[in-house]
C-alpha positions in Angstrom: 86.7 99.4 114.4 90.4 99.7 115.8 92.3 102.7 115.4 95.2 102.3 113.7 98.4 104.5 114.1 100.7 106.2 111.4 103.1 107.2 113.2 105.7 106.2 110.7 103.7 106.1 107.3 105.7 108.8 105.5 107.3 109.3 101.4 109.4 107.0 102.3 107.5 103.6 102.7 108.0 101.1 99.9 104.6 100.5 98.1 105.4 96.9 98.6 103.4 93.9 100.7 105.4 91.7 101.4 105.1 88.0 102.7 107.5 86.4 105.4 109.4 83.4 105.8 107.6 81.7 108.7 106.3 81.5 112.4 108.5 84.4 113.9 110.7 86.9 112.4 114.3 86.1 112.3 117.2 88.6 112.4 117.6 89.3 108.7 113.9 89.9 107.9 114.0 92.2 110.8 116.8 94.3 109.6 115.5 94.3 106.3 111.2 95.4 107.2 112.9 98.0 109.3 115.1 100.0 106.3 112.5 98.8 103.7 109.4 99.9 105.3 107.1 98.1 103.0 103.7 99.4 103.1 102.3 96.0 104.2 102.5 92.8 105.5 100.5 89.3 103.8 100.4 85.9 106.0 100.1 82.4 104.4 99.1 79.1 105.8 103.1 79.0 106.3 102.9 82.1 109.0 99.8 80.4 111.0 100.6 78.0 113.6 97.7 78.9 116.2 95.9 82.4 117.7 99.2 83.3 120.1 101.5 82.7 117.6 100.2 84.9 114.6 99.0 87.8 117.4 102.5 87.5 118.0 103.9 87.6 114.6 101.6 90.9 114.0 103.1 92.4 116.7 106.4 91.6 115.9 105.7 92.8 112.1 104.3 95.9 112.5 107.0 96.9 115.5 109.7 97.1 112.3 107.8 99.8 110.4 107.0 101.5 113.8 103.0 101.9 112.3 99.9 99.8 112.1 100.5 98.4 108.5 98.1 96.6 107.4 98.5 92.7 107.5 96.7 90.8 104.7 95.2 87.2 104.5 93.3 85.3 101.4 90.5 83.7 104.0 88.3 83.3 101.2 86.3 79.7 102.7 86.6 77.0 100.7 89.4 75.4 99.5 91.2 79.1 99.8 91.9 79.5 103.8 95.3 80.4 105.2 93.8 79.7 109.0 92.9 75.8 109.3 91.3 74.1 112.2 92.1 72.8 114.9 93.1 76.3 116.1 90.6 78.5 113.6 86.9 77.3 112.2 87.0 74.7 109.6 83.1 75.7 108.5 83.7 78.6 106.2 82.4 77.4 102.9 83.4 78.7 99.4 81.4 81.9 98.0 79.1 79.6 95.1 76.9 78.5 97.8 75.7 81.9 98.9 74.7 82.2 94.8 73.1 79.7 95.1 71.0 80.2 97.7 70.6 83.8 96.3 68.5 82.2 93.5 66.1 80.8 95.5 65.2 83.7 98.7 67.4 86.9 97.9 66.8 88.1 101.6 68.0 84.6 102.8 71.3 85.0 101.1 71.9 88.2 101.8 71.6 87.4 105.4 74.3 84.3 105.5 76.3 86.1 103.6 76.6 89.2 106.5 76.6 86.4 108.5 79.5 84.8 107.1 81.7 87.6 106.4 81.0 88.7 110.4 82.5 85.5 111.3 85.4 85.3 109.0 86.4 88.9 110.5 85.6 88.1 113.8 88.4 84.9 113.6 91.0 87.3 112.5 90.5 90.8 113.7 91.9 89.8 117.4 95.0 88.1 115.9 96.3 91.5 114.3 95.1 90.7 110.9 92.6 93.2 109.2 92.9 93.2 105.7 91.2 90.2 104.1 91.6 89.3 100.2 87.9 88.6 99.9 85.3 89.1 98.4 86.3 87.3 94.8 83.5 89.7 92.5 84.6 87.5 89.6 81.8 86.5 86.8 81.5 83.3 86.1 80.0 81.7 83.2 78.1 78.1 84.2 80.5 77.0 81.1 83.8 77.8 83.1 85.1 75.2 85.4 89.0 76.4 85.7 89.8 75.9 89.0 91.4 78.9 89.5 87.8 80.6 90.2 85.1 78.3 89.5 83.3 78.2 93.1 85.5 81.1 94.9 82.6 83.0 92.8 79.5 84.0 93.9 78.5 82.6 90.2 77.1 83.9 86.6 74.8 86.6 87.2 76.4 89.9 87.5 73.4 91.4 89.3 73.5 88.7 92.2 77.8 89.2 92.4 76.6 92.7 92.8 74.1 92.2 95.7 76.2 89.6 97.3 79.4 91.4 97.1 77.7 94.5 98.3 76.8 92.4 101.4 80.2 91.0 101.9 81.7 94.1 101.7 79.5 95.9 104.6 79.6 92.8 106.7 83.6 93.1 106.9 83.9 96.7 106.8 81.2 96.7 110.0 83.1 94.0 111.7 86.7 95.6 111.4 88.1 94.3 108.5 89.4 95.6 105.3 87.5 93.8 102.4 89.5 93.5 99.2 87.2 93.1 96.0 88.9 90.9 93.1 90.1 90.5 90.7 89.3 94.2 88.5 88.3 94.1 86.1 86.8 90.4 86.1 88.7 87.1 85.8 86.0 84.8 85.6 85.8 84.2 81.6 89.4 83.2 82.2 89.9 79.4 80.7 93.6 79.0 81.7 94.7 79.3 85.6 97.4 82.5 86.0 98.8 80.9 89.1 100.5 78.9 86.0 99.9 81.0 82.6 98.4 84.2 80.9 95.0 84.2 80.4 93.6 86.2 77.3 89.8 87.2 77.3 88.6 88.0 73.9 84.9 89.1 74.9 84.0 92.8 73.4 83.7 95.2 76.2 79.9 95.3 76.1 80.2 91.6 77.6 83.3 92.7 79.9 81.6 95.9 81.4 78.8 93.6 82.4 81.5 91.2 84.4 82.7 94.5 85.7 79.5 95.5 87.2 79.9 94.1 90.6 83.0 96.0 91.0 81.5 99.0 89.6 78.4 98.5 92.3 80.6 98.1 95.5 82.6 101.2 94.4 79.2 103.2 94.4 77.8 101.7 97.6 80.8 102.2 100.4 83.3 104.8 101.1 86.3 103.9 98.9 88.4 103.9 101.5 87.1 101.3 103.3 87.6 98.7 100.7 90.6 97.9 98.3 90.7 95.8 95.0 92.9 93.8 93.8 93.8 93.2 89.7 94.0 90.4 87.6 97.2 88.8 85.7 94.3 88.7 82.4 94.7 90.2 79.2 91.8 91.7 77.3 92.0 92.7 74.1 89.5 94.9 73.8 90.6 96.8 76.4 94.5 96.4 75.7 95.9 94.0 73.2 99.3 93.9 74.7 99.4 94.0 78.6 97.3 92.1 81.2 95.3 94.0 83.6 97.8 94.4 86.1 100.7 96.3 84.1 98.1 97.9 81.6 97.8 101.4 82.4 94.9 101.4 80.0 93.1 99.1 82.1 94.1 100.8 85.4 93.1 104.2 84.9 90.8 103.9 82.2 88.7 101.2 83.5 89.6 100.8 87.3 89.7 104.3 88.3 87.2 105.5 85.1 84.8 103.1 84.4 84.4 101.5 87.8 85.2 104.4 89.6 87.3 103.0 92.1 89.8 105.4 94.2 90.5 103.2 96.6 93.7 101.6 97.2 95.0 98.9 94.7 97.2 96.4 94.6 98.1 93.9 92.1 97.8 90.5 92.6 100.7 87.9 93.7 103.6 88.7 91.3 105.0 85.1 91.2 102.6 83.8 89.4 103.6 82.6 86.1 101.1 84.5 84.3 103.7 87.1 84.2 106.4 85.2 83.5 107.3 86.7 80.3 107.7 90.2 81.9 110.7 90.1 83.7 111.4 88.9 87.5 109.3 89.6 89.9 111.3 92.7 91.0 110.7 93.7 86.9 106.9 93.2 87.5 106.9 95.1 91.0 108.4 98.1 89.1 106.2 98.4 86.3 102.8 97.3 88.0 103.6 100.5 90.0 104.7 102.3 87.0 101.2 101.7 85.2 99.1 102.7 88.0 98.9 100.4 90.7 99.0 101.2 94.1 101.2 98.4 95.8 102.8 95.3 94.4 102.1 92.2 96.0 105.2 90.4 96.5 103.9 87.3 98.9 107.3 85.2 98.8 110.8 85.1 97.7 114.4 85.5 99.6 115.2 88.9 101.4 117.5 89.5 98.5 115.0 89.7 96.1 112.9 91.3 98.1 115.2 94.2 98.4 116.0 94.1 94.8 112.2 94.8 94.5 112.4 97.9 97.1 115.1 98.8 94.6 112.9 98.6 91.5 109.9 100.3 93.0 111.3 103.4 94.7 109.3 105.2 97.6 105.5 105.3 97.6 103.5 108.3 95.4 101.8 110.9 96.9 98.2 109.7 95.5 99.0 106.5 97.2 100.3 107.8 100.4 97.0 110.1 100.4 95.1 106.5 100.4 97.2 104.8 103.0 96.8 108.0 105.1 92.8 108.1 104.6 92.3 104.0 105.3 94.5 104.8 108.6 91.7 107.3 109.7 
């Protein structure tokens, strides 16, 4: 695995990630990463012309925090890749598959599956990148066709997410990635999409602790350091009738960091969706998903005035999550 270096990671880093604008860096971004000192970077499809470019663009990013930040990507497979052929692999296929297969010859699946996750690592570990938004642990009833999850999900059986995230997880970590499970505590009963509104789960939590299983079983099987997660823009009654996962503070210690047992790093998921519409502007959200428990905001786009608006809102980084940032570095 590549050694990073922290040389600059201090209480003063912004527990933001944030996206860029495009290809290269221009002056103004450059100003701006260097007195910000988010604690991360995240690429789109937007940032990824071909391999010299992004190595480049790396570079270039983590030269104006001084460290090796981390430097995100959703490379799920599927209809969710950020690096498109010609210049990556156009084969990577969407995580229902691998369930499938899983139904049939466990062994078989789990093998693909390290497989897969090898390869996916392998594409983007010599570019810079080495934090990957994947696996999606999500639960998904046969029922549920959103599109939002749907086949980004290993599929219905918590016991087979489990196995197959378990295996995902190992594969990346082994290879030199950063897996990120998602999206605690489960947003596969979701029937509305939150890239364009709230979803509300109304299952009891004896149903929702079984969708929160998988989460739960890649907690217990790697060193939490090794692996983030990522929440979900849900609400669930049962667990808080008022705020969705990622603002809930009753869902982020008491479930996340309780009754998974997570103490890894997290970060919420992207804050311009419109799930979250109704809670202020996206610097609003970064401020109080830190404020209930969260570890870093996710803010993927936006101008450089918002995004300082949003180093504004958040203040510098806690100690618990500087502790985390400090362990993943070693």
């Amino acid at each position: 695995m590549r050694r990073r270096v922290a040389l600059s990671l201090s209480a003063d880093t912004t527990p933001i990630i944030f996206g860029c604008t495009g290809t290269a860096l221009d002056a103004d971004e450059i100003a701006f990463f260097r007195d910000a000192k988010p604690a991360g970077f995240i690429l789109f499809q937007k940032n990824c012309a071909d391999p010299q470019q992004v190595t480049a663009l790396c570079a270039a990013l983590r030269d104006t925090v001084g460290w090796d930040a981390p430097i995100l990507i959703d490379q799920e497979g599927g209809r969710v890749q950020r690096l498109k052929p010609p210049s990556w692999p156009g084969d990577f296929p969407a995580m229902r598959p691998f369930g499938q297969v899983f139904r049939q010859n466990e062994n078989a699946a789990l093998g693909v599956v390290e497989n897969n996750y090898a390869r996916l690592a392998d594409a983007q570990v010599p570019l810079g990148i080495d934090v990957n938004c994947v696996p999606v642990l999500d639960v998904v009833p046969e029922e549920n066709k959103v599109r939002a999850i749907d086949d980004r999900s290993f599929g219905s059986d918590p016991d087979a997410v489990a196995a197959l995230g378990i295996a995902a997880v190992k594969a990346s970590i082994k290879a030199g990635m950063t897996p990120v499970m998602k999206h605690m505590p489960g947003h596969g009963r979701a029937v509305v999409d939150s890239h364009y509104e709230l979803p509300h789960v109304h299952e009891g939590r004896d149903i929702l602790e079984r969708d929160w299983q998988p989460f739960k079983a890649v907690a217990a099987a790697v060193n939490n350091d090794d692996v983030w997660g990522m929440s979900a823009h849900v609400i669930y009654p049962a667990l808080d009738p008022d705020l969705p996962a990622t603002l809930s503070p009753a869902i982020i210690t008491g479930i996340m960091r309780a009754a998974i047992g997570f103490d890894g790093l997290l970060l919420s998921d992207d804050l311009f969706m419109n799930a979250l519409e109704k809670y202020g502007d996206v610097p609003a959200r970064s401020r109080l998903c830190i404020e209930a428990g969260l570890d870093i905001a996710l803010h993927c786009h936006g101008t450089v005035e918002e995004r300082a608006r949003a180093v504004e809102a958040v203040g510098t980084i806690r100690p618990e999550t500087l502790r985390r940032l400090m362990d993943w570095v070693k």
